[in-house]
C-alpha positions as CSV (number, residue, x, y, z in Angstrom):
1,X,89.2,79.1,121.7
2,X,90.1,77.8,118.4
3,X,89.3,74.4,117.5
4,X,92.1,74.2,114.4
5,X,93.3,70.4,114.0
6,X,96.5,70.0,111.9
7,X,96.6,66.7,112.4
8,X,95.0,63.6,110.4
9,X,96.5,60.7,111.5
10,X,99.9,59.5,110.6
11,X,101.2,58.2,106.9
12,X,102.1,54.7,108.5
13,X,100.7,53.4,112.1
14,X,102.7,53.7,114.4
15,X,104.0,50.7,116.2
16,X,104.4,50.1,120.0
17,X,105.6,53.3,122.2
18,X,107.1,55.0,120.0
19,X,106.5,59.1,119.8
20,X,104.0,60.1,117.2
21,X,105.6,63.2,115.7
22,X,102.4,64.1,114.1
23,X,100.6,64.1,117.4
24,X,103.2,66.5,119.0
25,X,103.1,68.9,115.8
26,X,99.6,69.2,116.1
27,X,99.4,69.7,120.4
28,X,102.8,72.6,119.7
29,X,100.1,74.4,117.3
30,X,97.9,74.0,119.6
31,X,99.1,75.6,122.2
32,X,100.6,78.1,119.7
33,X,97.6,79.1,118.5
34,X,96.1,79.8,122.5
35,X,98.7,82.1,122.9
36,X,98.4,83.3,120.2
37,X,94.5,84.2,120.5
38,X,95.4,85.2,124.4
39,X,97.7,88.1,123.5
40,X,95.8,89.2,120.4
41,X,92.7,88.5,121.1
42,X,91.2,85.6,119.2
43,X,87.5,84.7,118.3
44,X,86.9,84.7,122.1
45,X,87.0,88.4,121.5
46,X,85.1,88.9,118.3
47,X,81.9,88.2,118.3
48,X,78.9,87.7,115.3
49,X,76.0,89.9,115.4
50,X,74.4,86.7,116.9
51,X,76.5,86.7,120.3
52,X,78.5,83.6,119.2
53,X,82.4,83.7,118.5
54,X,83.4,84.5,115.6
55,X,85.9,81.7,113.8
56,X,87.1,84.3,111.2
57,X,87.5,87.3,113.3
58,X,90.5,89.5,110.8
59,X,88.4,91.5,108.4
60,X,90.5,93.7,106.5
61,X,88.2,96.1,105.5
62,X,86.7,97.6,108.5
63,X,85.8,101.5,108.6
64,X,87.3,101.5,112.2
65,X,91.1,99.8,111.8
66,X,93.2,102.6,110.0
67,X,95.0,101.9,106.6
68,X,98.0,101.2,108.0
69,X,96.5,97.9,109.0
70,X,95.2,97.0,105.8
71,X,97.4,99.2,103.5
72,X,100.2,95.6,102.3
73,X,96.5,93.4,102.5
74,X,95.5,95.9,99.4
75,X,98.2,96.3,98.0
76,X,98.2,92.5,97.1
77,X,94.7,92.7,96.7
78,X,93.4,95.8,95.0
79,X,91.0,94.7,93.5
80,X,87.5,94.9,95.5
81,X,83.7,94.0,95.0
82,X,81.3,96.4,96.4
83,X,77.5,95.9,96.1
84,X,78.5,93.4,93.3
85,X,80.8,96.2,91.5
86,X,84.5,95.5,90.9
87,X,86.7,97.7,91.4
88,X,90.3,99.3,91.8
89,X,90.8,100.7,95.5
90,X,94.1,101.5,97.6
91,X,94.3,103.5,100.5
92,X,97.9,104.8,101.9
93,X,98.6,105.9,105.5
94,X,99.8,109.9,104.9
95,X,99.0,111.6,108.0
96,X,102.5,113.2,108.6
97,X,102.1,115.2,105.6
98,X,99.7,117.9,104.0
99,X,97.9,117.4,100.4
100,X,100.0,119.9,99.0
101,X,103.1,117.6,100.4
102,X,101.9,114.8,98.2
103,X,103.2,114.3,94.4
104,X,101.2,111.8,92.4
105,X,102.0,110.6,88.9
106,X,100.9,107.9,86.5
107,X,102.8,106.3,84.0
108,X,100.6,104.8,81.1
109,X,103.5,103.3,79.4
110,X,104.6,100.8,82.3
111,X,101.3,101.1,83.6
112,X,102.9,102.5,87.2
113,X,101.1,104.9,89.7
114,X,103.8,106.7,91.5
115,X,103.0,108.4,95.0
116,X,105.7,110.4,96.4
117,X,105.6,113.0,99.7
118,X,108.5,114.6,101.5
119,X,108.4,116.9,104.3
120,X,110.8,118.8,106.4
121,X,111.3,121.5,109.6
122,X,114.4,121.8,111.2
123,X,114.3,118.6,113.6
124,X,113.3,116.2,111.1
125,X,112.7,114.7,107.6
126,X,110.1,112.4,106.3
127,X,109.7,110.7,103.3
128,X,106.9,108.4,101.5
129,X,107.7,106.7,98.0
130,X,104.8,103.8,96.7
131,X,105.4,102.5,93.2
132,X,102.2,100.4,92.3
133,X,101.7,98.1,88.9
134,X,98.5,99.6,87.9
135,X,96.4,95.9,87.4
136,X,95.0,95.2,84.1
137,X,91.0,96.1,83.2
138,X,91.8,99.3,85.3
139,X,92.2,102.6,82.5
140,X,95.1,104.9,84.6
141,X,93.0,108.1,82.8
142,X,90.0,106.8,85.6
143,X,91.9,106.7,88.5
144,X,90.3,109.4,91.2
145,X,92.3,110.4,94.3
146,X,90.9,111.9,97.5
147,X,92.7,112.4,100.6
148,X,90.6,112.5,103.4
149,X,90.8,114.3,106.9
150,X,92.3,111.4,108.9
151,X,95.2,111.4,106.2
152,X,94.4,108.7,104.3
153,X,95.1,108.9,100.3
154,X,91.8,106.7,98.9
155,X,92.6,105.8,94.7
156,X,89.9,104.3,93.1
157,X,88.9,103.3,89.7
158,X,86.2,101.3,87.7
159,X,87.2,97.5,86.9
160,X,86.8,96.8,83.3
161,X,87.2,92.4,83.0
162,X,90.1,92.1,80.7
163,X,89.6,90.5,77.4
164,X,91.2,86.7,77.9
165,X,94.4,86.1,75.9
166,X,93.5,83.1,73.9
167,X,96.1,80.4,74.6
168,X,97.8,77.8,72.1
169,X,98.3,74.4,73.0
170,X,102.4,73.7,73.4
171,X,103.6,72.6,70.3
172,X,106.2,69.9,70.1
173,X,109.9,70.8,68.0
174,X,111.1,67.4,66.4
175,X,115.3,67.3,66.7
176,X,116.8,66.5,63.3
177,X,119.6,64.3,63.4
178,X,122.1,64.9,60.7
C-alpha cells in the first residue's frame, strides 16, 4: 500500500464544522491511488532484492517489458547513462515487419532521423512512420542500428557534452521621446 500524503494542512484553519476540502482531496487520492495499485499491481507486487516492497516499482528500462512499453518514455528521454557512459539510445516496436521492410534516413541539415516501414498482403496494410529531432552532442554519422530477433529497431550513438552557448545579460533599450 502506498503511503502518498497530498495533504499538508490547510492555508487558513478551519473554523467550527465546516468541511475541510483539503482533507477530502487528500482521502479521494487516497483511495485513487489503492485502486489504482489493486488493478495494476502496485509496490505490494514489486518487491526489492531485500524482500521489502518496493516504493518505486515502474522501471522503464527492464530487459523483460518490450519496447512498446518504454518506446514514448525514450523518446522524451533518449538520452541514457550506462556504466557512467552517456549515450543516445531508442528502441522502436517493429515486429509486423521484416528488416528489409524498414527504410531509415538521416537528415544532417535538420538534424532528423527518419524511420519509415510499410507492408502489405492482400488482407491488410501496415504502416510505421517516426520522425525524431536527433539531440545535440550526438554526430548523426555515429548513429548504429540493429534490429534484433524480437523486432525491436535498437539506435544508438556516443554522447559528446555540447559546448555551452555563452549567454549575455538582457540589455535594456532606452525610448527616445521626440
Amino acid at each position: 500500500m502506498s503511503s502518498r500524503s497530498i495533504f499538508r494542512g490547510p492555508p487558513v484553519p478551519w473554523p467550527g464544522n465546516f468541511v475541510n476540502p483539503f482533507a477530502m482531496a487528500d482521502q479521494m487520492m487516497h483511495q485513487m491511488q489503492q485502486e489504482m495499485d489493486r488493478w495494476f499491481g502496485g509496490p505490494q507486487h514489486h518487491r526489492g532484492a531485500n524482500g521489502v516492497p518496493s516504493s518505486s516499482f515502474y522501471r522503464p528500462f527492464v530487459d523483460a517489458e518490450h519496447p512498446t512499453d518504454t518506446e514514448l518514455y525514450r523518446l522524451m528521454n533518449p538520452i541514457v547513462e550506462e556504466n557512467g557512459v552517456k549515450k543516445f539510445k531508442l528502441e522502436f516496436d517493429v515486429r509486423r515487419f521484416k528488416p528489409e521492410d524498414v527504410k531509415i534516413t538521416t537528415n544532417e541539415q535538420k538534424r532528423c532521423l527518419t524511420i519509415e516501414a510499410k507492408k502489405q498482403d492482400e488482407n491488410s496494410k501496415f504502416e510505421y512512420f517516426r520522425k525524431i529531432t536527433i539531440p545535440d552532442g550526438i554526430k548523426p554519422n555515429e548513429i548504429t542500428c540493429n534490429f534484433r530477433s524480437d523486432g525491436v529497431l535498437a539506435f544508438e550513438a556516443p554522447y559528446y557534452e555540447p559546448a555551452k552557448i555563452e549567454t549575455r545579460p538582457d540589455t535594456k533599450i532606452e525610448i527616445e521621446h521626440k
